[in-house]
N, C-alpha and C positions, 0 to 999 in steps of 0.2 A: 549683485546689484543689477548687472544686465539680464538677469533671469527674470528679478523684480519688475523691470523695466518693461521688456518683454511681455509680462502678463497684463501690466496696465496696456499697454497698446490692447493689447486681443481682448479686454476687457472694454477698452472704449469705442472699440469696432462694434463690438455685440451692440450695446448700449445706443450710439450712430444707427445702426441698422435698425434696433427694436423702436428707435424712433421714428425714422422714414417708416416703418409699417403701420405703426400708432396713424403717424400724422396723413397717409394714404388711407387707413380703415376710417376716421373719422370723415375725410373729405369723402368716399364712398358712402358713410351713413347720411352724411347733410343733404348728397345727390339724390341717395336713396328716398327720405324724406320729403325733399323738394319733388319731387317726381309724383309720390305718392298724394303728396297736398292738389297738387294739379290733378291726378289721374279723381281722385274725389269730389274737386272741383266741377270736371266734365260732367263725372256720375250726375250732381247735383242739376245743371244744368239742363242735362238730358229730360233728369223727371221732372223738372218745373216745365218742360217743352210739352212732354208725352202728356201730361197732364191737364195742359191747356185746350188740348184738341176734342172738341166736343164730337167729332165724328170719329175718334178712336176708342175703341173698345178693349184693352186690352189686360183680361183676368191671369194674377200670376202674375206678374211682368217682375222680370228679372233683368239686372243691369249691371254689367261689370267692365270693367274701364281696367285696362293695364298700358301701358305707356301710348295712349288715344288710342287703341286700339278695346273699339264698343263690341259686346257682345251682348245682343238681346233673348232673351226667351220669354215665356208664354204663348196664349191663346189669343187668335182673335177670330173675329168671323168670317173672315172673306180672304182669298189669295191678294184684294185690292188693299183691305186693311194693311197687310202686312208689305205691301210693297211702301202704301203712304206712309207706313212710322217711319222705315226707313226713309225715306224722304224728306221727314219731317227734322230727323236727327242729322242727317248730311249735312245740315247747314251750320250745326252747332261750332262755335269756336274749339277749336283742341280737339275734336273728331278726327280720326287720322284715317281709320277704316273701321269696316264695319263689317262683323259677323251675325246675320240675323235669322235667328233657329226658332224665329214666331213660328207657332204652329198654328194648323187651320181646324177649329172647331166643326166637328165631324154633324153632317144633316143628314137627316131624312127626307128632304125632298124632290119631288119625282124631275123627271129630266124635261115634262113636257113644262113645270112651272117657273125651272132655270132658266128655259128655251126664252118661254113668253118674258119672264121678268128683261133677262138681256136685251132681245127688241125693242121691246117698250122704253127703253131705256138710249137705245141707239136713237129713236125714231124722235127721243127730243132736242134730238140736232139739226139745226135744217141741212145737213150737208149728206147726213148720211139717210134725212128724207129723199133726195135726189135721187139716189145711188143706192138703194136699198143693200142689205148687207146680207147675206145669207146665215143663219146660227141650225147649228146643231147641238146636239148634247150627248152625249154616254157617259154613263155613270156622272162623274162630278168634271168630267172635261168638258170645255166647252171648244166647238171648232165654227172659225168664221171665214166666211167666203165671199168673192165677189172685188170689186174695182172700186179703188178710192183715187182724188186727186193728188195728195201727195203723202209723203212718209210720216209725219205727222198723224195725220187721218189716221192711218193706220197702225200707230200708238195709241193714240187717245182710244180709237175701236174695241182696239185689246184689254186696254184700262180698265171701259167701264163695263167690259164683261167679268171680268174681274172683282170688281164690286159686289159683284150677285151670290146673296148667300150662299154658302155651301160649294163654289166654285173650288176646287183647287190645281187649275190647270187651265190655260188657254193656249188655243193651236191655231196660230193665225197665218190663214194664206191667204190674206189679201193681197192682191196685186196694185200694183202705181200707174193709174194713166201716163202720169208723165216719164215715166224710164225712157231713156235714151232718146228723147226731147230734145235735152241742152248740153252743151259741151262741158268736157270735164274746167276747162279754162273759167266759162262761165260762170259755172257751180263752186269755184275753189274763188274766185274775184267777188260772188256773191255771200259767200259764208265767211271770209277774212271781213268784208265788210260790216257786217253784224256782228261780228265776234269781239273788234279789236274796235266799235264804237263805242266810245265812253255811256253814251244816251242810250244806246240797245242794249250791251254791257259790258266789255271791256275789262275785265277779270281776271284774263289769260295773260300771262308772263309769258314773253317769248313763244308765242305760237305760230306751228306750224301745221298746213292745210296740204293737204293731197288727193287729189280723188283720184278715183280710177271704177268705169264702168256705174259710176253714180255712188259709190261706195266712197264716202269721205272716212279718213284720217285724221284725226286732232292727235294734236301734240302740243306740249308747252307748260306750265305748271301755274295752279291755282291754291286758293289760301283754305279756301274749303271743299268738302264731296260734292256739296250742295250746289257747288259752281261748275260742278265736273257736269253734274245731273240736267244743269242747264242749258249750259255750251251746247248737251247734245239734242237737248229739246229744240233750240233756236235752229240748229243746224238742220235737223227733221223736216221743219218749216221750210227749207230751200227748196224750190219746185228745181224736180229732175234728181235732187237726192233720196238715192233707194234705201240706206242705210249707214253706221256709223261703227267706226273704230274708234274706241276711247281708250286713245293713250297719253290723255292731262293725268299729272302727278300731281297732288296733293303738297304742298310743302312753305315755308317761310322764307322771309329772305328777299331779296330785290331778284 
């Protein structure tokens, strides 16, 4: 009888046990699922985005989504294309991060018509009519030279070379008038104030500002990429800032 006994116990351990795995494998597949519905979810969203955009061109476009993290491929035509999809997807809800293996539709055109198109292009700025911009070209890199007012300037500059067919490369050395202008005190009092203004935008969770040498620091966490891509544009804007560390984290939660 205690032998009997004995087997029932070892027999209702198994049993005990095979259910804690049962009951773990099933809450693993609901997670799996729920996960899966969301990561679908994004996908869908994405293409209703990429699709709305009448300046996007993008032949191929491949999308895959595994726990928010995007992964784009295809063609487009320009290094600008492929920087705006991206841009365009950062703001999406459930984007966590982004892999984007766009690739640049190979041209035939010569260097002196990339040159002309990017000028022509600079020159319908009035800022950068002021301050002419220097362009060069080889093969499909474009290089720009010369003095802009602020580090802005000097994105936007890059950008819309970028845009010009067949670019797949921009090498910008433009310089900042205003470097070493304004104090780091100033520059971190002026960019906390933009940043953490509800009306300018105000996004950033617990943010932290540091400059040094004109070179700002962010830190602190936001709901989307889209806001990370902002933050650093606003920041750009600050006269006396040469450039930018982005270290906003992506995430939920208060």
């Amino acid at each position: 009888m205690a032998k009997a006994g004995g087997t029932d116990v070892v027999w209702m351990n198994r049993l005990m046990a095979a259910a804690i795995v049962m009951s773990m494998s099933v809450a693993w597949a609901q997670s799996f699922r729920a996960d899966a519905g969301e990561d679908d979810r994004v996908k869908q969203r994405v293409q209703t985005r990429l699709a709305g955009q009448i300046a996007l061109h993008i032949e191929s476009l491949g999308i895959e989504v595994e726990d928010g993290n995007l992964h784009l491929t295809g063609i487009v035509g320009s290094l600008g294309e492929k920087t705006r999809a991206e841009r365009v997807v950062g703001g999406i809800v459930g984007v966590k991060a982004i892999t984007n293996d766009l690739s640049i539709r190979p041209s035939d055109r010569s260097e002196t018509a990339i040159a002309q198109e990017v000028q022509r292009q600079l020159e319908t700025r009035t800022r950068f009519r002021r301050t002419p911009i220097q362009v060069t070209v080889s093969g499909t890199e474009v290089t720009l030279g010369g003095v802009v007012e602020r580090a802005l300037d000097r994105l936007d500059a890059e950008e819309i070379a970028a845009e010009a067919q067949g670019v797949t490369r921009v090498i910008n050395t433009l310089q900042i008038r205003s470097e070493g202008t304004h104090s780091a005190e100033s520059i971190r009092s002026r960019v906390l104030s933009i940043l953490t203004n509800p009306l300018t935008f105000g996004a950033i969770r617990h943010p932290e500002v540091s400059v040094e040498a004109g070179v700002v620091t962010l830190q602190g966490v936001v709901s989307r990429d889209g806001e990370r891509v902002e933050a650093e544009r606003l920041t750009l804007g600050v006269p006396g800032v040469t450039g930018v560390i982005n270290l906003l984290k992506v995430g939920g939660g208060s």
